[in-house]
C-alpha positions in Angstrom: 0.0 0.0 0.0 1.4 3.1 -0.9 1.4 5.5 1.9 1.0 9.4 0.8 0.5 12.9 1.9 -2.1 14.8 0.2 -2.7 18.6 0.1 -6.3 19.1 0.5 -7.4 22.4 1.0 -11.1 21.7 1.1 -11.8 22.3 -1.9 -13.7 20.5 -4.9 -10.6 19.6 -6.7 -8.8 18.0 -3.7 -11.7 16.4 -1.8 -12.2 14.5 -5.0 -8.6 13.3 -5.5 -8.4 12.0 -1.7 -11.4 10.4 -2.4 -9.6 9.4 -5.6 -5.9 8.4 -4.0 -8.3 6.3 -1.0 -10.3 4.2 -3.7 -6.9 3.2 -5.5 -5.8 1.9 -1.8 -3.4 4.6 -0.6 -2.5 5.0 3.1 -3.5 9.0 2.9 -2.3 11.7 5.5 -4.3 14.6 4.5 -2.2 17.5 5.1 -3.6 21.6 4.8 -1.8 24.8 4.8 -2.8 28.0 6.5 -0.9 30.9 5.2 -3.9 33.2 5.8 -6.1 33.2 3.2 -9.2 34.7 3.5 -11.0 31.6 2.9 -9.6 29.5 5.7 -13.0 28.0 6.4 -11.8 25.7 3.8 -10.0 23.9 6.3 -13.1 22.6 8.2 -14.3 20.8 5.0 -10.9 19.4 4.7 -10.8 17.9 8.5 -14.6 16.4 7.5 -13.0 15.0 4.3 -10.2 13.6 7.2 -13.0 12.2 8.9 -15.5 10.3 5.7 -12.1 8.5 4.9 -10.5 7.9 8.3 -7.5 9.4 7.7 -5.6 11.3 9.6 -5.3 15.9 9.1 -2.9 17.7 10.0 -2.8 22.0 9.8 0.5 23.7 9.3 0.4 27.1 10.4 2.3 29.6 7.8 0.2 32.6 8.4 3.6 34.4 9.1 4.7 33.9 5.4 1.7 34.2 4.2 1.3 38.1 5.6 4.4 38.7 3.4 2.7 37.1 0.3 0.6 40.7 -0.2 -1.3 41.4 -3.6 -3.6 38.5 -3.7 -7.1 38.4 -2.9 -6.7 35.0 -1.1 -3.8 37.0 1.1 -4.4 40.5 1.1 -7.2 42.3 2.6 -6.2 45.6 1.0 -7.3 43.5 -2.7 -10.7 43.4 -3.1 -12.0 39.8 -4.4 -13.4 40.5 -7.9 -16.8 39.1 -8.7 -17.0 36.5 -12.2 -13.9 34.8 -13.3 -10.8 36.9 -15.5 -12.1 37.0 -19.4 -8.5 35.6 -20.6 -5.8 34.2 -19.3 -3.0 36.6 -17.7 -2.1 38.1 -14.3 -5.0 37.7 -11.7 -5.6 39.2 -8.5 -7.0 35.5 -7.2 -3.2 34.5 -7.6 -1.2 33.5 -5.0 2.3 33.6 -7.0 4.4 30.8 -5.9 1.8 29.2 -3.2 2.4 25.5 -4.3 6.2 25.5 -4.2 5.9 26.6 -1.0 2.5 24.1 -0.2 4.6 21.3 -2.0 7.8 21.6 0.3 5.8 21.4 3.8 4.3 18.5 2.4 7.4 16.9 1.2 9.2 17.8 4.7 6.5 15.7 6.2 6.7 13.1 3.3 10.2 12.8 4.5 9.6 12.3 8.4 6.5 9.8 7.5 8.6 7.8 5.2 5.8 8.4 2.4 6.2 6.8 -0.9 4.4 10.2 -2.9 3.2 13.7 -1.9 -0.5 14.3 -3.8 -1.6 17.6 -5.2 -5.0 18.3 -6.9 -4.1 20.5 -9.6 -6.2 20.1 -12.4 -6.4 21.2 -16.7 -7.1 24.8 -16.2 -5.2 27.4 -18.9 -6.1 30.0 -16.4 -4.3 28.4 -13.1 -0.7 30.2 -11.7 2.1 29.4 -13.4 2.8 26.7 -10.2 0.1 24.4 -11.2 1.4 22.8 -14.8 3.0 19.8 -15.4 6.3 21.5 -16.2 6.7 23.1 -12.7 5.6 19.7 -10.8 8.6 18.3 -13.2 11.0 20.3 -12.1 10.1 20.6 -9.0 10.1 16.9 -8.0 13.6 16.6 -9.5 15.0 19.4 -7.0 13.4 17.2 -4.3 14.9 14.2 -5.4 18.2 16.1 -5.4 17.3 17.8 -1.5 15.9 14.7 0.0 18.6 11.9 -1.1 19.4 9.7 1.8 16.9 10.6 3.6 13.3 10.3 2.1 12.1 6.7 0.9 13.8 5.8 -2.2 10.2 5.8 -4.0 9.0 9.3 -2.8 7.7 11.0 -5.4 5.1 13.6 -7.1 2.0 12.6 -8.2 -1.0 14.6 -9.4 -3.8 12.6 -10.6 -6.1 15.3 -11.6 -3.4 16.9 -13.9 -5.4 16.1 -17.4 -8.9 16.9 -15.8 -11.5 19.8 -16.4 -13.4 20.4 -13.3 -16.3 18.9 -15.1 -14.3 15.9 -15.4 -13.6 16.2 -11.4 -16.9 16.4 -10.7 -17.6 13.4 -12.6 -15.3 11.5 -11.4 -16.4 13.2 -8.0 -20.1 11.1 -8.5 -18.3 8.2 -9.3 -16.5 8.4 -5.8 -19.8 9.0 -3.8 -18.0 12.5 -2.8 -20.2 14.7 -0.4 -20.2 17.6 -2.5 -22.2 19.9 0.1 -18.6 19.1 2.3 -16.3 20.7 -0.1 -15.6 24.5 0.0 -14.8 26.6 -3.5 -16.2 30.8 -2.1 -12.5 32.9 -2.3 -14.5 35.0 0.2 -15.0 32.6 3.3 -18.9 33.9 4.6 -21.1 31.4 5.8 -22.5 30.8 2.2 -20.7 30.3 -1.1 -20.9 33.8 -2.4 -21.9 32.7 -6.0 -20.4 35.1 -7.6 -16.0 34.9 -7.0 -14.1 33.7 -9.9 -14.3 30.2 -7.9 -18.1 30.1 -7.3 -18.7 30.4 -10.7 -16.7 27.8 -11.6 -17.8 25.6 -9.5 -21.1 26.3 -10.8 -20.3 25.7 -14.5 -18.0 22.7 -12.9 -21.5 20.8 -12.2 -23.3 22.0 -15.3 -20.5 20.8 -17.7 -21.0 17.4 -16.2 -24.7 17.1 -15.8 -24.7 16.7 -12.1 -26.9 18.7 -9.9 -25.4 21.6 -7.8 -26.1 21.1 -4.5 -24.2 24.2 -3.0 -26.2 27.1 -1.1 -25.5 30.0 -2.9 -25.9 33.8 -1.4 -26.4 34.8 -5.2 -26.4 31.5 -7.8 -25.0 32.6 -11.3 -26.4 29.6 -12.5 -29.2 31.3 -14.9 -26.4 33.3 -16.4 -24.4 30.4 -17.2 -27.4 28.3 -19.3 
């Protein structure tokens, strides 16, 4: 069994690939980063995805780092987060720039002291994702840790992302496959006590379930879902 440490947020995304990674029999260690983003009610849907799969969840606190990581709307209060989703691909203020390298080598640090076979991220195929998300960066980075780690982590530890090729459609289809308790997964940039329905996220998450025929069953402040039809 190969024993792993997932990133899971909380989200839609990496719900679905614990849910994923524990149906193909791995030993999961779910494993969720605070670096003070504004949505950290995210985390609570992560410990209940802990609890569905009986795994264990652990929270690193970087909300130090995360204070220097200004000009985001995840990390920044000053940044206001914009409603709909960015028209074309480019710089966006929903960006935190560099967020999974520094996500990636908690988790490997852990991966390490657990003797873990592979570290899990739930990046998926989206052209407007940060520059940290494609396959090229998950390349290169698992090569530096192969280089910092030698002698030390299991000889097997490595990357794997098994959403990579997906569309969030796909996810959520795979998602029904799973069983996966959609109403326990959190996507709202803005962190209220309802999706906000109308964050670049929402709406995604929106045309997510649409794309693949499944219905929504998120409570939404204000749905976008006529607009999407």
């Amino acid at each position: 069994m190969r024993k792993t440490v997932a990133i899971v947020s909380g989200g839609l995304d990496s719900v679905t690939m614990a849910h994923h990674l524990r149906a193909q029999g791995h030993a999961l260690r779910l494993l969720s980063v605070d670096y003070g983003q504004r949505n950290l009610v995210e985390h609570k849907f992560a410990a209940r995805a802990a609890r569905t799969l009986g795994v264990p969840h652990d929270i690193v606190d970087l909300r130090s780092v995360g204070m220097l990581m200004h000009g985001s709307s995840l990390t920044d209060l000053t940044v206001e987060v914009p409603n709909r989703k960015p028209e074309s691909p480019g710089q966006s203020p929903n960006v935190v720039p560099n967020r999974n390298a520094v996500l990636l080598s908690v988790a490997f640090a852990v991966a390490v002291a657990e003797e873990a076979t592979a570290v899990a991220i739930g990046v998926i195929d989206d052209p407007q994702a940060a520059p940290d998300s494609n396959v090229a960066f998950l390349e290169a980075f698992l090569a530096m840790e192969k280089v910092a780690t030698h002698g030390y982590a299991h000889p097997e530890l490595t990357l794997t992302a098994p959403l990579a090729g997906l569309r969030k459609s796909d996810v959520v289809s795979l998602g029904e496959r799973l069983g996966v308790p959609w109403t326990e997964t959190w996507t709202c940039m803005r962190g209220g006590p309802l999706h906000c329905g109308e964050c670049a996220s929402c709406w995604d998450r929106q045309e997510a379930f649409q794309g693949a025929g499944v219905t929504d069953p998120t409570a939404y402040q204000t749905s976008a879902s006529k607009e999407l039809l």
